[in-house]
C-alpha beads as a LAMMPS data file, in Angstrom:
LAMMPS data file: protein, C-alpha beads

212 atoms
211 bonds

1 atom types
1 bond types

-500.0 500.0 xlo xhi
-500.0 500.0 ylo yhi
-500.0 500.0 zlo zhi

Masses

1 110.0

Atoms # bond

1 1 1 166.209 -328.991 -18.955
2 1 1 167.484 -325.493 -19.154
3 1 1 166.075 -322.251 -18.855
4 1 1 165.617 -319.473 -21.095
5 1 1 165.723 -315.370 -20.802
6 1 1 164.096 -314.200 -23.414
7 1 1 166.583 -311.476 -24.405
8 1 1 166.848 -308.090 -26.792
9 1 1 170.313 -307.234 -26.937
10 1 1 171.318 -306.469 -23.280
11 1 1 168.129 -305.517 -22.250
12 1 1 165.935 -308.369 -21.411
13 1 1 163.290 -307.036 -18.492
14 1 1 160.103 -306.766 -19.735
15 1 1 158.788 -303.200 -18.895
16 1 1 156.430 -300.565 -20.017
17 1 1 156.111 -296.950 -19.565
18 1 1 159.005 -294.530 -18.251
19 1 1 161.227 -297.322 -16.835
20 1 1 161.601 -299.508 -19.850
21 1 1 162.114 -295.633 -21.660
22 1 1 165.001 -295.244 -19.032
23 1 1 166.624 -298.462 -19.163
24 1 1 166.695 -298.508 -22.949
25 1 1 168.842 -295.204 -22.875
26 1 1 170.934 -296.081 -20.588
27 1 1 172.104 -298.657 -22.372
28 1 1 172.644 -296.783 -25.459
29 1 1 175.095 -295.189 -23.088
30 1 1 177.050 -297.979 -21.595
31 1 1 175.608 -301.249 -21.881
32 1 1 177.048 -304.277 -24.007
33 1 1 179.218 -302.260 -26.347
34 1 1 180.257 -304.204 -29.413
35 1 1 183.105 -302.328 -30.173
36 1 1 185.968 -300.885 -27.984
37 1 1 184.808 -297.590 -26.469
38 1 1 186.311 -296.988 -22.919
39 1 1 186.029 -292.834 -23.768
40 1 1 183.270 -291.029 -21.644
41 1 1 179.922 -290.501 -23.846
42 1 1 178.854 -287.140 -25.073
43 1 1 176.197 -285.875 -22.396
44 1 1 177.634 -287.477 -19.454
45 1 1 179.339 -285.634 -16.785
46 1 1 182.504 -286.980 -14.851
47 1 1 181.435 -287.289 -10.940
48 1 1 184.501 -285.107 -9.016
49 1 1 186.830 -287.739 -6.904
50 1 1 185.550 -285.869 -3.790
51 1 1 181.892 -286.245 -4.718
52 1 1 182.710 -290.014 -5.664
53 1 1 181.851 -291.476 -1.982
54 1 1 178.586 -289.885 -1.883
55 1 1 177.737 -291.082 -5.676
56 1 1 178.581 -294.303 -4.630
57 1 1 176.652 -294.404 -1.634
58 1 1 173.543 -293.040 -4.006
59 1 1 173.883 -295.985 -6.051
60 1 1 173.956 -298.806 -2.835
61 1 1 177.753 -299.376 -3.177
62 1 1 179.139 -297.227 -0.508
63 1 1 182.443 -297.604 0.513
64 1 1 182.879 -300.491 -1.905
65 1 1 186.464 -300.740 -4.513
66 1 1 185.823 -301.974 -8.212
67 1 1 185.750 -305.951 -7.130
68 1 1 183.668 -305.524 -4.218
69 1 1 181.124 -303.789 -6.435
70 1 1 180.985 -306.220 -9.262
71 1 1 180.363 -309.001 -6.966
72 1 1 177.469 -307.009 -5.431
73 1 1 175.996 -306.398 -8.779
74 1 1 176.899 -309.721 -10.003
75 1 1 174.602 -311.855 -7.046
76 1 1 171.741 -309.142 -7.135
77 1 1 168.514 -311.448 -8.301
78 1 1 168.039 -309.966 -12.062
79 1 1 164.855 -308.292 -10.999
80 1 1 166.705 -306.577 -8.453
81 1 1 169.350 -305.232 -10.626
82 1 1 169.023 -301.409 -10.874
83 1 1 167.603 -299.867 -13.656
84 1 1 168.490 -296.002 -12.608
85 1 1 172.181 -296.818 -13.408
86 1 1 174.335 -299.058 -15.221
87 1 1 177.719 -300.750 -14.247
88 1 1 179.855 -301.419 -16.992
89 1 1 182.998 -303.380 -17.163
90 1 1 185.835 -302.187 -19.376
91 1 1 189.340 -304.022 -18.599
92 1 1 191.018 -301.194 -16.329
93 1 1 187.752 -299.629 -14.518
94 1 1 184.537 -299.903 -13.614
95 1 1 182.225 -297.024 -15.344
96 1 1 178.981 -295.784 -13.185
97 1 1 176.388 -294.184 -14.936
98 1 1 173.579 -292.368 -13.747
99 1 1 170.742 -291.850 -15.642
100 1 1 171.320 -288.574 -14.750
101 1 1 174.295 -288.609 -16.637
102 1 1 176.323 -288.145 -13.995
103 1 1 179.863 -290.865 -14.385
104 1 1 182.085 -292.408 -12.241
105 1 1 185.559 -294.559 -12.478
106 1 1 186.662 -297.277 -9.774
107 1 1 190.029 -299.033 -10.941
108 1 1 190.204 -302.307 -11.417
109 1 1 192.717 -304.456 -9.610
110 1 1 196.121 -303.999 -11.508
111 1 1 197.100 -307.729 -11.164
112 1 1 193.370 -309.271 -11.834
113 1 1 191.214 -309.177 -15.270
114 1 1 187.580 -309.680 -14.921
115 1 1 185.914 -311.741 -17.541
116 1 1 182.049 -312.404 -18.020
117 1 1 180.682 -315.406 -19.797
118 1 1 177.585 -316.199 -21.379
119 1 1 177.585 -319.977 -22.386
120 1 1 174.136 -320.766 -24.406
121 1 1 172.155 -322.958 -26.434
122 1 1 169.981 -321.060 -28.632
123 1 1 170.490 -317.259 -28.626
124 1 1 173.029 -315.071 -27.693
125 1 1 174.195 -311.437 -27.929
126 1 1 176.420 -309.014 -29.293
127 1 1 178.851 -307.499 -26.566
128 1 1 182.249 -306.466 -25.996
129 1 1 182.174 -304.812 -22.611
130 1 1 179.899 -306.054 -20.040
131 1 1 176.937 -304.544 -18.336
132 1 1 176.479 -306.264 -15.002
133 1 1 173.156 -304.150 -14.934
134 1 1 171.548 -304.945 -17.872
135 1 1 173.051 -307.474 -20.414
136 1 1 170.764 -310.639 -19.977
137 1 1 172.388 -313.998 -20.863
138 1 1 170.110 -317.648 -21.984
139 1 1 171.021 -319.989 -19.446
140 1 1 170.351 -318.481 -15.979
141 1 1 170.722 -320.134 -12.578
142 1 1 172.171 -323.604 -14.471
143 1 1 175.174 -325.740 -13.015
144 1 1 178.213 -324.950 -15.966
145 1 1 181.437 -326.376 -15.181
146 1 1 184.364 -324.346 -16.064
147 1 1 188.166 -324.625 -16.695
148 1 1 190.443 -321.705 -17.319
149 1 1 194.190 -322.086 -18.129
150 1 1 197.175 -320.091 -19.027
151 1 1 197.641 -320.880 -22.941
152 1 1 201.196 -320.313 -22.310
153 1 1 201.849 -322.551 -19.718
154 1 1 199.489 -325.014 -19.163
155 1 1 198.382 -323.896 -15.807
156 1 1 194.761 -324.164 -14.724
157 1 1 192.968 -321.383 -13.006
158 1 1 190.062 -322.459 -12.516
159 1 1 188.461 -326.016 -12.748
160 1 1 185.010 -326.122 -10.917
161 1 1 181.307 -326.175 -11.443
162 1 1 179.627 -323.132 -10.851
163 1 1 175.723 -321.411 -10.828
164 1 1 175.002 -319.012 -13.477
165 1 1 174.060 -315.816 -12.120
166 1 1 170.773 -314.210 -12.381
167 1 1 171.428 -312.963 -15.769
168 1 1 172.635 -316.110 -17.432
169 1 1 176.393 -314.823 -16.804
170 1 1 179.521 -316.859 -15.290
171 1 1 181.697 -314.158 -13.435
172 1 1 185.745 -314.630 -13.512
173 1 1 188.726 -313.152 -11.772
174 1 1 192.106 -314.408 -14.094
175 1 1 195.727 -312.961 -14.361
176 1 1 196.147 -309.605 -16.367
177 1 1 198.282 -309.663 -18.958
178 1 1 197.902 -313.459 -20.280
179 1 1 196.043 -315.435 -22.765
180 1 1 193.297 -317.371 -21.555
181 1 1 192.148 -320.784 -22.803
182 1 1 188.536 -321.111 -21.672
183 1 1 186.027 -324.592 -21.470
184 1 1 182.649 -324.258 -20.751
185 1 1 180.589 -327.553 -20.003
186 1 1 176.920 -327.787 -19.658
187 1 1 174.529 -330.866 -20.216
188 1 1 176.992 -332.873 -22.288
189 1 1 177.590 -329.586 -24.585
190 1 1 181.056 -327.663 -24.789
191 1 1 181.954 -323.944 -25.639
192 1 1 185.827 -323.006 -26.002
193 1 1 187.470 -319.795 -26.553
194 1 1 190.857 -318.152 -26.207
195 1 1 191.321 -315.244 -24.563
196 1 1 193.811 -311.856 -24.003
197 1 1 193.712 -310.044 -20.986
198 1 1 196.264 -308.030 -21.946
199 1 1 195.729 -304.259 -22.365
200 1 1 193.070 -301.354 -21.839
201 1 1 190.433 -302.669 -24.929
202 1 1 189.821 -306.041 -24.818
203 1 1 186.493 -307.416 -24.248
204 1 1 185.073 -308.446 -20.948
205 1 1 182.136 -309.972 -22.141
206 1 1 181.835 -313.250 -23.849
207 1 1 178.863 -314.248 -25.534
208 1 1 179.906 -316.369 -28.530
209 1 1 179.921 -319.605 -26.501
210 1 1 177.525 -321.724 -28.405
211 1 1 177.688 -325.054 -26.152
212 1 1 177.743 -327.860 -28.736

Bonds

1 1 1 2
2 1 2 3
3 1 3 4
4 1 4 5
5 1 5 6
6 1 6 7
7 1 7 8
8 1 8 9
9 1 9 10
10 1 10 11
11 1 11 12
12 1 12 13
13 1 13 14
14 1 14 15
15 1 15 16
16 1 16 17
17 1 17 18
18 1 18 19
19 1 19 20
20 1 20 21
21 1 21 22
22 1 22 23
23 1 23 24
24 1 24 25
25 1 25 26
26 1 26 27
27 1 27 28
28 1 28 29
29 1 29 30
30 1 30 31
31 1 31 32
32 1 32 33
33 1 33 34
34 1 34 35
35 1 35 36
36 1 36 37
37 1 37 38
38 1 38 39
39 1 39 40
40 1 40 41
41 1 41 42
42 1 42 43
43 1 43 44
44 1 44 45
45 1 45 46
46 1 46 47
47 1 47 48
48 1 48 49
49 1 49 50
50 1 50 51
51 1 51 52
52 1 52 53
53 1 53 54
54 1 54 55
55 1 55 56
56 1 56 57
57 1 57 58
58 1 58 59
59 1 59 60
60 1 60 61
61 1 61 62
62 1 62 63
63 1 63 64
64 1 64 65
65 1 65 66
66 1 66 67
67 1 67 68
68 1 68 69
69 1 69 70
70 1 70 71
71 1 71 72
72 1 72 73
73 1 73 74
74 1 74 75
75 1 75 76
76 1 76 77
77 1 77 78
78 1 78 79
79 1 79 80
80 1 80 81
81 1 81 82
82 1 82 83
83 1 83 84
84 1 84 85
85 1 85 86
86 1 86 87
87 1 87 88
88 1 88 89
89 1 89 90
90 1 90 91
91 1 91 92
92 1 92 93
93 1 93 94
94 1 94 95
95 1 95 96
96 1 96 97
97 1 97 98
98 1 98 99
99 1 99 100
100 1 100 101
101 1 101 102
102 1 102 103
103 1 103 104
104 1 104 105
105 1 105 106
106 1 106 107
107 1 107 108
108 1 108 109
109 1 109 110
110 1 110 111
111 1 111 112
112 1 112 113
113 1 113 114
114 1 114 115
115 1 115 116
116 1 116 117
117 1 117 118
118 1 118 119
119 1 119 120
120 1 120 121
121 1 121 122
122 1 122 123
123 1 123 124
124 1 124 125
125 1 125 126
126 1 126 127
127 1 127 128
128 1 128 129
129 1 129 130
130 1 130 131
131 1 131 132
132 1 132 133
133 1 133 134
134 1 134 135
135 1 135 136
136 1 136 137
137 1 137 138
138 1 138 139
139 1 139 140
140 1 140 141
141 1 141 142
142 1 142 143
143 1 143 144
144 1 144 145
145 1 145 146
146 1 146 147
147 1 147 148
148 1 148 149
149 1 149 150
150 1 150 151
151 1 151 152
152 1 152 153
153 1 153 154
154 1 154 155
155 1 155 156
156 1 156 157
157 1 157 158
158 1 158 159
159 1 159 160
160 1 160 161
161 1 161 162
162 1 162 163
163 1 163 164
164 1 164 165
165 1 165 166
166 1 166 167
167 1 167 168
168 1 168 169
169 1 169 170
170 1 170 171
171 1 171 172
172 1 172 173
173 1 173 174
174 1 174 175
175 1 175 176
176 1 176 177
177 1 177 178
178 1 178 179
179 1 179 180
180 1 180 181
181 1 181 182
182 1 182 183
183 1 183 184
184 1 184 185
185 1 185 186
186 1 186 187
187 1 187 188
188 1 188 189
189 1 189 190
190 1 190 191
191 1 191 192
192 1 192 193
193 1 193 194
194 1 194 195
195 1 195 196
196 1 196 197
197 1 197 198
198 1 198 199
199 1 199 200
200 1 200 201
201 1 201 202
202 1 202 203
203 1 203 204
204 1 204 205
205 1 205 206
206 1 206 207
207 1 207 208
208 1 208 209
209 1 209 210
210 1 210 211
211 1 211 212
């Protein structure tokens, strides 16, 4: 039987008071965007490259590159995900925001794409680029099995059974620059989709997996 996160969007901790205020906005800012937006918001204020070590090491990722920080985020327990800044993943970078409204860039690696899948059931959201802080998927800490091959060639990927993450997401490093057939099994049910991870707009977040 499979478990289900109750979900509003991205946003899917129940809170009250000031934090649920601050989590709400800063997903306005950066979380689950439905359309391609990689462009800095109005408000926020680009964190200088020599001030970028100690920003990082205010948010808990010191000394960390793009990868290392997304597989931080991506294990955190979803209660333990932080609400004071968001983490969204846009095909070439990593964007850091502060509720402050203070940003910051990491690169992503220029041979690797990062895709994040949301296989469910019942209910699902709208997203484009993903928020490893607060975009909530259905199924959460579920067995899915998983195959990912190169549409061109045939060549698998990835072709293993993995644990949903805290937030219902399945977390995957593929080639840049190919298309991406994708098979998501869970409980008898099947998702597909086909994928680019070519270029700087793309989406990094799937969500319309309905298993069936």
């Amino acid at each position: 039987m499979f478990r289900t996160l109750v979900t509003n969007r991205c946003i899917g901790r129940r809170m009250v008071g000031p934090a649920a205020v601050a989590v709400v906005a800063l997903a306005a800012l950066t979380a689950c965007s439905s359309a391609p937006d990689p462009a800095v918001n109005g408000g926020q204020t680009v964190v200088d490259a020599a001030q970028t070590g100690d920003f990082l090491a205010e948010l808990g990722l010191e000394g960390l590159d793009a990868k290392q920080a997304i597989d931080k985020l991506d294990h955190l327990p979803t209660e333990q995900r932080p609400s004071e800044f968001t983490a969204q993943v846009q095909p070439s970078q990593l964007v850091l925001t502060h509720q402050s409204g203070r940003t910051a860039w990491l690169p992503m690696p220029k041979d690797q794409y990062y895709l994040s899948a949301a296989p469910y059931v019942n209910q699902t959201h709208s997203c484009h680029f993903h928020s490893l802080t607060t975009c909530l998927g259905e199924l959460y800490g579920e067995e899915v099995k998983v195959k990912a091959s190169n549409a061109e060639t045939g060549e698998v990927l990835v072709n293993k059974s993995v644990e949903t993450f805290g937030n219902g997401f399945i977390g995957l490093w593929v080639p840049r620059g190919i298309t991406v057939d994708l098979e998501f099994t869970y409980e008898g049910k099947t998702a597909k989709s086909t994928v680019s991870t070519a270029g700087d707009t793309n989406a990094t977040c799937l969500t319309q997996l309905r298993l069936v």
